[in-house]
Structures are given as C-alpha cells and as structure tokens.
N, C-alpha and C positions, 0 to 999 in steps of 0.2 A: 663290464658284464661278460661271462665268458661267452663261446661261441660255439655252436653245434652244428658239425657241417652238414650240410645238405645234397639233394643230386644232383648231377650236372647238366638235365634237362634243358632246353630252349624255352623262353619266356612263353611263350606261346601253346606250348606242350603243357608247361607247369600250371598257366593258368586257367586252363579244361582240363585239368586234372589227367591228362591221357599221357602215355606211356612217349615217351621220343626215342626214337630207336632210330638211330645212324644207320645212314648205308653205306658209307665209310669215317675213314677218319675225320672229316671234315666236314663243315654244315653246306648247305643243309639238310635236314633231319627229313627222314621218308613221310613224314603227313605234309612238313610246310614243301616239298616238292612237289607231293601229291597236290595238295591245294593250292599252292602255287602262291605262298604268301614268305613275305623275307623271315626267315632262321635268325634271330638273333639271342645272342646268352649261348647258345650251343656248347656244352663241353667247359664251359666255368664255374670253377670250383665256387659258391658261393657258402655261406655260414649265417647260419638261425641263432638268433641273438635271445637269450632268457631274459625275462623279467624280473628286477630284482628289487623291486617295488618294497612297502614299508608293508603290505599284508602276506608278500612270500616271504620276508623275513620273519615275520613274527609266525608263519606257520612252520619254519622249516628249523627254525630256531630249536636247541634243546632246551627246557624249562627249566627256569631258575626258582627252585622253591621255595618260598619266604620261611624264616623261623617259623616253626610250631610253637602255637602257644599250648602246647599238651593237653587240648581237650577240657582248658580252659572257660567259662567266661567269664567274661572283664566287667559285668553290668555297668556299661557304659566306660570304662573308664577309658582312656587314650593309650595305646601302648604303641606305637608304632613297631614297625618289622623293617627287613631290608627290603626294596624294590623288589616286585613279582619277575622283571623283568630286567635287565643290563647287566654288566660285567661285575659278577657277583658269584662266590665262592662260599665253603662255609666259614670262611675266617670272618671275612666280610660280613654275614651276616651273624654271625655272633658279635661283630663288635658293633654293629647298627642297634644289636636286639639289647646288648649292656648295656649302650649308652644310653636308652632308654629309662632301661630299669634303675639307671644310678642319677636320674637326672633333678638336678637340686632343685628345680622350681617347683615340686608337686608339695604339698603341702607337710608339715614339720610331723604331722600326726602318721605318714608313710613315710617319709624321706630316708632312703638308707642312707645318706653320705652324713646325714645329719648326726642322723640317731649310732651310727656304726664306724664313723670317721671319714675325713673327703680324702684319704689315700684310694678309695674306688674308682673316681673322678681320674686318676693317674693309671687303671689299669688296663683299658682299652689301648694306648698304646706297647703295652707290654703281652696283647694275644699273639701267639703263635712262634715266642719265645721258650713257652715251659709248657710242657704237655698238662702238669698238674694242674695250674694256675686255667689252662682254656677248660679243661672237665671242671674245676670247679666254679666257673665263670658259665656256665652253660646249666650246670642244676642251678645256681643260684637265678639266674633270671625265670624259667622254669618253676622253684617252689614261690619267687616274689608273685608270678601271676596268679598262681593256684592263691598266694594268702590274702591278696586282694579280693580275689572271686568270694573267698568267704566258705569255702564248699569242700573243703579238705585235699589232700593231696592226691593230685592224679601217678597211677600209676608208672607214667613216663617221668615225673620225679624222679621218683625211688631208683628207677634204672639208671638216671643220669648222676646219681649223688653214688652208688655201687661202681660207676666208673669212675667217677672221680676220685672217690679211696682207692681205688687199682692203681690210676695213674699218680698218685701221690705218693703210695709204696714203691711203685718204679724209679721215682724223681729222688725216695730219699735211700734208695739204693744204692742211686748214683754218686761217689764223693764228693762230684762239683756242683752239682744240681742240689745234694743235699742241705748247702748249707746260705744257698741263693736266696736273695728279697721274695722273689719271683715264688721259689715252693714255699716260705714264711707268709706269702699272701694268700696261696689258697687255703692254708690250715684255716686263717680267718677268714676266709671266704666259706669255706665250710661251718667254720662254728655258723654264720649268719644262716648256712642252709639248714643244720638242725634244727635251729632256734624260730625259724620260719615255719619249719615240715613240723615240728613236734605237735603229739607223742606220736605219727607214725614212722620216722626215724627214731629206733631205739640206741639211746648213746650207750652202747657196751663202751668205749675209751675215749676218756678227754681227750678230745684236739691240744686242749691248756697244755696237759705232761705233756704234749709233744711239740709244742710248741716253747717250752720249757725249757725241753731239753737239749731244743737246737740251740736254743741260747745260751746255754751252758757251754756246749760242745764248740760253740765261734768262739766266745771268750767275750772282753768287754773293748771290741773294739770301735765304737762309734758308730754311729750313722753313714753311708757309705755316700746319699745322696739326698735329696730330696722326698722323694719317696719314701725309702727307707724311715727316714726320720717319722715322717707323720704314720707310715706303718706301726715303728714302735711303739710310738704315742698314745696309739690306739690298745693296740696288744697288751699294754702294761697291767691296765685297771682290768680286763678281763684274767689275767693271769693271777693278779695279786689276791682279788678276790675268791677264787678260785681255790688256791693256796691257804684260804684259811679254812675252809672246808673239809678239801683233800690231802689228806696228810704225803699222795706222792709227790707233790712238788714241794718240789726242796732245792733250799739254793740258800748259800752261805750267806750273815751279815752284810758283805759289801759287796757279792752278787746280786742281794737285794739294792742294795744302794744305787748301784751301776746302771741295773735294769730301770730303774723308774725316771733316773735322770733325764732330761727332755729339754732340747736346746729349745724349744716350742713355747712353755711356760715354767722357763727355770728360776724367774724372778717376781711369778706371781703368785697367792694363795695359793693357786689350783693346782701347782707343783708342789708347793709346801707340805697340801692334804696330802699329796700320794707320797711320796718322800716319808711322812708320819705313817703312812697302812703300809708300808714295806717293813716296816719293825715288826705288826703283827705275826706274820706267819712262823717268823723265827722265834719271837716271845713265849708267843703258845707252843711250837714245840718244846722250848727249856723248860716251861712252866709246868709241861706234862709230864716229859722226863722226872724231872725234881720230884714233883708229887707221889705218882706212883713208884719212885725208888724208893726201899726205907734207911736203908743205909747216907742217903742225902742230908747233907749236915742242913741243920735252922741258918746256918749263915747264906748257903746255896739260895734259901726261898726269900731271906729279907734282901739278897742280893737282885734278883728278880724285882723286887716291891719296887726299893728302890730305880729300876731302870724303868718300871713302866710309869710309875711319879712322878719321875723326870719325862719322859714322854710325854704323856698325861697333862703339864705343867706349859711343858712348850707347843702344844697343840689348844691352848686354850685361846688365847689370842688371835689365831687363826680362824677358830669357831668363832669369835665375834666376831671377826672380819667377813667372814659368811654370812652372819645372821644381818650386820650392819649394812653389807649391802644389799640383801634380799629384801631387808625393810624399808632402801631406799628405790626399788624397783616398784614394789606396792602402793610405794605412796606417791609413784610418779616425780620425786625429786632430782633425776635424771641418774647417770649411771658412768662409771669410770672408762668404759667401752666406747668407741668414738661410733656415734652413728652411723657413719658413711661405710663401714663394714658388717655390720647388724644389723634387722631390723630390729622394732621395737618386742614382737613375737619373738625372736630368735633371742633377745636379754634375756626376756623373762623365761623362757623352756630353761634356757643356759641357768641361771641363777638359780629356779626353783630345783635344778638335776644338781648343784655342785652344794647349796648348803643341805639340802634330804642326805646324802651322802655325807655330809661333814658330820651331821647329828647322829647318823647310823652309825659312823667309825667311833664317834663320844664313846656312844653306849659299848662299842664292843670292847672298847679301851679300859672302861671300867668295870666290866664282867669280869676280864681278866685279874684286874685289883682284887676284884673280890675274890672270886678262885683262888688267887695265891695269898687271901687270908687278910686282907688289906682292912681296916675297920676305920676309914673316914666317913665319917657322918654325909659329910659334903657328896661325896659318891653318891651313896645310899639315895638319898634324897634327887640329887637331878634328872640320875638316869630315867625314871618313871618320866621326868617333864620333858626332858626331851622324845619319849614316845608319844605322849602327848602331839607333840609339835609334827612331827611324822605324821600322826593318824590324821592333824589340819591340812596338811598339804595335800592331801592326799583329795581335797573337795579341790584344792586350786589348781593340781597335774592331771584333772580327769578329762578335761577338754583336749590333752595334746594322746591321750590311747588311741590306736594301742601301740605303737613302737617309739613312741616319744616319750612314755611313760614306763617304759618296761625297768628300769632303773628300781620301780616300786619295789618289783620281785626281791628284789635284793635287799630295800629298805625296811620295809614292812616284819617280815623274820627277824630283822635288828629289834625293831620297835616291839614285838613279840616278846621276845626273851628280855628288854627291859624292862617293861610294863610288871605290875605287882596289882592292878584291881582287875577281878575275874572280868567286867564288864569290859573294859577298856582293850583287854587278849581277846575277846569274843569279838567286839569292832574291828580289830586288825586283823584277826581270820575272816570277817568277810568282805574287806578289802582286798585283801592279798587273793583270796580266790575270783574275784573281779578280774584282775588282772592275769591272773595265770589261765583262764577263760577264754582271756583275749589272745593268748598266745598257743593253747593247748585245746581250745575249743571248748563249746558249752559242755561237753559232757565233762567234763576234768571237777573230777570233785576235792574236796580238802583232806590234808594230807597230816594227820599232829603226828605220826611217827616220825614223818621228816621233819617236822619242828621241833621233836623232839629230843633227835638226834645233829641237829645242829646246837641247839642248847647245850646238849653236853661235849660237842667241839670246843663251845665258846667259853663253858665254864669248866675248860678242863681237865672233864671224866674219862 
C-alpha cells in the first residue's frame, strides 16, 4: 500500500488535533513545556498508509464493459458476455462473446457450427490476427443475437457488418493478407451475417465471386492446415451452388475438380455428390453457349448429351446410396456412422440434408438432358418423383427450422422446376415460402419471378 506522508507533530499535539509549534530545533514542543507533559514523536517524519481494500478497488478501478448485445433480447435465451469486471480488453471480449455464439451444445435447429461448418469452433483462436476476420466475427455474434430474439435487426448490426466490408477491402488490398485462411473466413463469416440479417442487409455482391476468385488467384495448392481444410469443406457447396445460378463464377473443368476435392470425405458418397455438382456449372455454361450459337455444329450438342449421360449414369448409384441409407435411418436399422461421434439427432439432420440434396442435383441433371434435347423416356418420368420425395421431406426436416433446415431454400426450387402437376408446384411454393419466412421474416412473400428465372438458368434459356 503506498504511503502518504504526514506532519511532524508530537503524539500528543496530533492527538488534540492542536497545532505543535517548536521553540527550537528540538523537543520539546511549547504546549507539552507549557503543560509540562513528555514530547514524544517530535519532528518524525511519519506516513498515512491508504486502503486498498476490495471496495476501493472496485471504485477506483476503470470499467470494463461487457459485449453489447445491441439492444437485443434474448427471451430467455443464455448468451453469456465477457466478466463486467477483470483483466479484460476488447479482444478478450469478442472472443468470450464468439465462443458463445458458436457453441455446439445449443440445440441443432440454432447451432451455427452445425448448420455452417465446425471451422468456427477454430476461430477464436485466430482473433486479433486479421483485422477482417475480428469485424466480421463481431457483426456475426451481434446479427446471431438479434436472429434469436426474433425482432429483426438492430441497428448496431448494420454498423458493424459496414465495418466489416471496410476492413475486408483493406485486408484484400493487402497481397499477403489477401490471400490468407484468416480473410477466406470472414468472406464466410459474412455470408453467415447476410444470411442471418436478411432482407435488411441488401446483397448488391456475392461474397461467393469473391470468394471464388481468391481461389482462383492462390491456385490449387492444398490445404495449408487443419483449419484450412474444413474451411474449404464448407466453402465448396456454398460456392458450387451458387455457380449454377450466377453465371460470374467461373472456373475451368479441373478448377472445379480441385476445388471440391476434400481430404475430409474424399472416400465417401458425400464427396462423390459434390465431385458430380462441380460438373454442373461448367455443363450449363457449354450447354448455353452451344444453344444460343447458331453456327454450333449438332455434333457440339450430341457431344454435350453425351457428357451429361455419362454423368447422369455414374451418379445414379450414389443416389441409391443416399436413398438406401436414409431408409435405413427411418426405419431405425442403425447407421454406417459410429455412435460415439453422433448423436442419433445429429444422423438423422445429417442424412435427411445430404440425400434432399442428392435428389435436387437428380433433377437438375436432368433438366439439363432435356434443355440440350435429350428424349429418354426414363428422364421424363422420375424427375416429377423425385419432387415428390422433396415435398415428403419436407414434413420430416420441419422439426430441425429454422437453420437446420435452411438447405430447403435450395431444394424446394429444385423440386419446383421438376414437378409437371400444377398442384404439387403450388405445395412447393408454400413450402419454400415457410422457410424463406424463417430466414427473411414473416413479411417476405413469394417470389415466381425468381422461380422463374432460375428455371430458365436451369433449362438453359
């Protein structure tokens, strides 16, 4: 405790509060002469010692302010914050408020690592690394509380997703920062903030192209680390999908190939399916080109048939393998996945998301047959039943809405443009607005221009 010196008064002086006043150098002091009692302390330096007790610290202390939950509420939900109080900064508390928001035990129907890949799980040790990565690591916990609350997005959002694009353009200004894991994870940390904020974030430009395009610009050199790897893993299906969409991403035959590769699931179906939807993007552009040239020789378009037949052919097999194991998860017959890493929730979410997908990529495989003139009967006839099978699942993935389910968005438009009975396009429009509901809020109504205009991506026009 430090020390605060004091007078040099005589004990006797100090404790009647009365003034000692020397009559010389030496004691004693003119009252204890006067009265005729011993002088002692005279003229010793002594020191007043402070208190520095646990209530003067916490008054004296600067405040440490827990993360804002931007005006927020949680209706009960548990979010914890960094301490009100101890050796705490803002890094500190951003990675207290992440860990939070990324943490796997909340249930599968919120869970971002689930629903968005467990590379988030990996990203609190990497704050304070990349300026882009902590902005977008700070809107993202920020739009998770707001989408929990249910009550649209607070203002203090939108501010912290505007800094985060700031600091993302600075990071991809930089040539070494640009082509870092580190700024590659906030592009996908940001898709997640759109995708959460929407429609009050308005997407004027994919994240995807730009994420796209840094992958292009590294080249196909591997996975750098661990991280890395399950970042790409995640990245792919949002990119590829994307790709059939937006005609800006573009990326050669075996840049596709490269990109989907995944030391992760390189020997199971689920590598297989994406490995088969990396062909699309590139199929559909030749298929357009061909079409709308006229000068395009009939060999060009049976040459096309031909590749996606073959595709078509060796994707089939994998579609049973889909279907065979989802019907072994339903009827409780147990599952090729070892328990001790899954639960029994976590097969089935997993199962019901990877064959809804296998049956969307069917149809879109065969849309393209037929766009480029293809007249298998076989075609014609399944695609409708595999819509079919989409609009059933769609009663078995309604328990795990709204982000465990969001995958619908995706399927449902599939099953749309294969369907051929008005009835059955009418049930999958009011499906698919179910869901877009859950992500865009109750006012979001339905949309047939954009169903319309991906119909003619798909067959095409």
């Amino acid at each position: 405790m430090p020390g605060v010196p004091s007078s040099r008064g005589c004990d006797a002086c100090r404790k009647q509060k009365k003034k000692c006043s020397p009559t010389d150098s030496t004691p004693p002091c003119s009252r204890c002469r006067r009265l005729g009692i011993t002088c002692v302390g005279f003229g010793q330096q002594r020191f007043k010692f402070k208190n520095e007790g646990q209530r003067l610290v916490l008054a004296n202390r600067p405040s440490a302010t827990p993360f804002k939950n931007d005006g927020c509420n949680l209706n009960g939900l548990a979010i914890t914050a960094a301490p009100a109080y101890g050796l705490a900064n803002s890094l500190t508390r951003l990675t207290s408020a992440f860990v939070s928001t990324v943490n796997p035990s909340t249930d599968l129907s919120i869970q971002l690592p689930w629903n968005f890949g467990y590379y988030l799980l990996d990203i609190p040790r990497r704050l304070g690394t990349n300026q882009a990565l902590d902005a977008a690591s700070e809107a993202l916990v920020a739009a998770y509380r707001c989408f929990l609350a249910g009550r649209g997005v607070a203002p203090n959002v939108l501010i912290k997703h505007s800094k985060a694009l700031v600091a993302l353009r600075q990071c991809l200004d930089d040539p070494v920062k640009a082509y870092s894991s580190e700024t590659l994870c906030s592009i996908m940390v940001l898709m997640i903030v759109q995708l959460l904020s929407a429609p009050d974030i308005h997407i004027t430009i994919s994240h995807s192209v730009g994420a796209a395009q840094i992958l292009k610009c590294r080249g196909h050199t591997g996975p750098k680390d661990k991280f890395e790897n399950g970042l790409l893993h995640a990245l792919r299906s949002t990119v590829v999908v994307e790709a059939i969409n937006n005609p800006r991403i573009t990326m050669s035959k075996q840049q596709w190939k490269d990109f989907v590769s995944s030391q992760i699931d390189s020997d199971t179906i689920d590598g297989q399916m994406m490995r088969c939807l990396a062909h699309l993007p590139s199929l559909m552009e030749r298929g357009r080109y061909a079409l709308k040239e006229s000068l395009m020789s009939e060999s060009t378009i049976l040459e096309l048939q031909s590749e996606v037949l073959k595709l078509r052919e060796s994707y089939g097999p994998i579609l049973s393998s889909f279907r065979e194991r989802w019907e072994s998860i339903e009827s409780s017959r147990g599952t090729q996945y070892p328990r001790i890493f899954l639960s029994e929730t976590q097969i089935h979410s997993h199962y019901s998301r990877t064959y809804c997908m296998a049956l969307a990529i069917n149809i879109l495989l065969n849309c393209v047959l037929v766009a480029l003139g293809g007249t298998n009967p076989q075609v014609r006839r399944e695609t409708p039943q595999f819509s079919d099978e989409i609009l059933k699942l769609d009663e078995v993935v309604n328990k795990y809405r709204p982000l465990g389910a969001m995958y619908m968005i995706i399927c449902l438009p599939a099953a749309w443009i294969g369907a051929t009975d008005p009835k059955t396009k009418a049930a999958i429009a009011g499906c698919l607005l179910k869901y877009q509901r859950d992500l865009y809020g109750p006012t979001a109504t339905p949309s047939s221009a954009e169903q319309e205009l991906l119909e003619k991506r798909i067959t095409l026009k």
